[in-house]
C-alpha positions in Angstrom: 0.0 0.0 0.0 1.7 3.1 -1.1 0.6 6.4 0.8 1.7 9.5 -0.5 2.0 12.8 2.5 2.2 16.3 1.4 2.8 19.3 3.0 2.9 23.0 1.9 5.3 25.5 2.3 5.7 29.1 1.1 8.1 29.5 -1.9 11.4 30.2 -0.2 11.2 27.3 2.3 13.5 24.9 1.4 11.1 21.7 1.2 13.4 19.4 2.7 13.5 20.5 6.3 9.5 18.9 6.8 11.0 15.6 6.2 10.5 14.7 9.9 7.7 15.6 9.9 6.1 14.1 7.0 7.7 10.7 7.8 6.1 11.2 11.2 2.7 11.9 10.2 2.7 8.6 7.9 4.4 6.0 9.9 1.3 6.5 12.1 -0.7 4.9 9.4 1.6 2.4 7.8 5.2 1.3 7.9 7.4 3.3 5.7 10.4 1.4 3.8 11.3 4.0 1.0 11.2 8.1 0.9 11.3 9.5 -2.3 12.1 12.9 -2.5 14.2 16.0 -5.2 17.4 17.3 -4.7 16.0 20.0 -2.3 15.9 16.8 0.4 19.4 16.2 -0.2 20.6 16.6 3.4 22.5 15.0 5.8 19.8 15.6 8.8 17.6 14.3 6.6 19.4 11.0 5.0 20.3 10.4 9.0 16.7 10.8 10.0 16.0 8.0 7.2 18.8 6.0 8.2 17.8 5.8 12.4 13.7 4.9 11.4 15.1 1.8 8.5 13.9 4.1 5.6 15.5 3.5 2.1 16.4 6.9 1.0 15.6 7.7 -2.6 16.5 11.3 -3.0 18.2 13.3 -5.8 21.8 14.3 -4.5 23.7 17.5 -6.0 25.5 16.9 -9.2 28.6 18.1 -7.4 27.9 15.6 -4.8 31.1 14.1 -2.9 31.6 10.6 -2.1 33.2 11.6 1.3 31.2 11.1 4.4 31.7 14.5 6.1 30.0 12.8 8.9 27.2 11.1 7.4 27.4 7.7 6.1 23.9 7.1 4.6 23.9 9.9 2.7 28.1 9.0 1.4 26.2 5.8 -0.2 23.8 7.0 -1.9 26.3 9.8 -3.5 28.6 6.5 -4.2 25.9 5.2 -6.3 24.7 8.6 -7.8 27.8 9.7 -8.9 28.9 6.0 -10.4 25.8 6.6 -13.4 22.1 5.7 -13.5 23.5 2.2 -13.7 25.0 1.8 -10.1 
């Protein structure tokens, strides 16, 4: 059962910081294995939040992305695979 949460923000709120609060609002109604979300949820709070509640991350990380950690290992994978083609 897919179920899709959406929240609205004004235009010059970055999207990404109501990821905590959209993945709380719908794990109250199902378990949540995969967030999908553009580059603007390309953060290292937020692929750590993902990471601590068992969710697969499937967001869109900066084409100048780095394959370093800098402190954040879930979000170093998922740059690993971005940056090695639509392939990886």
């Amino acid at each position: 059962m897919a179920v899709e949460t959406h929240e609205v923000a004004k235009e010059k709120v970055a999207g990404g910081r109501h990821l905590k609060s959209l993945i709380g609002e719908s794990s109250k109604q199902v378990k949540i294995t995969k967030a999908i979300g553009d580059g603007g949820y390309d953060t290292k709070t937020n692929f750590r939040t993902l990471a601590e509640r068992g969710i697969e991350p499937v967001i869109k990380v900066r084409n100048n992305s780095s394959n370093k950690a800098g402190g954040c290992i879930p979000r170093k994978l998922v740059a690993q695979g971005y940056l090695q083609g639509p392939e990886a």
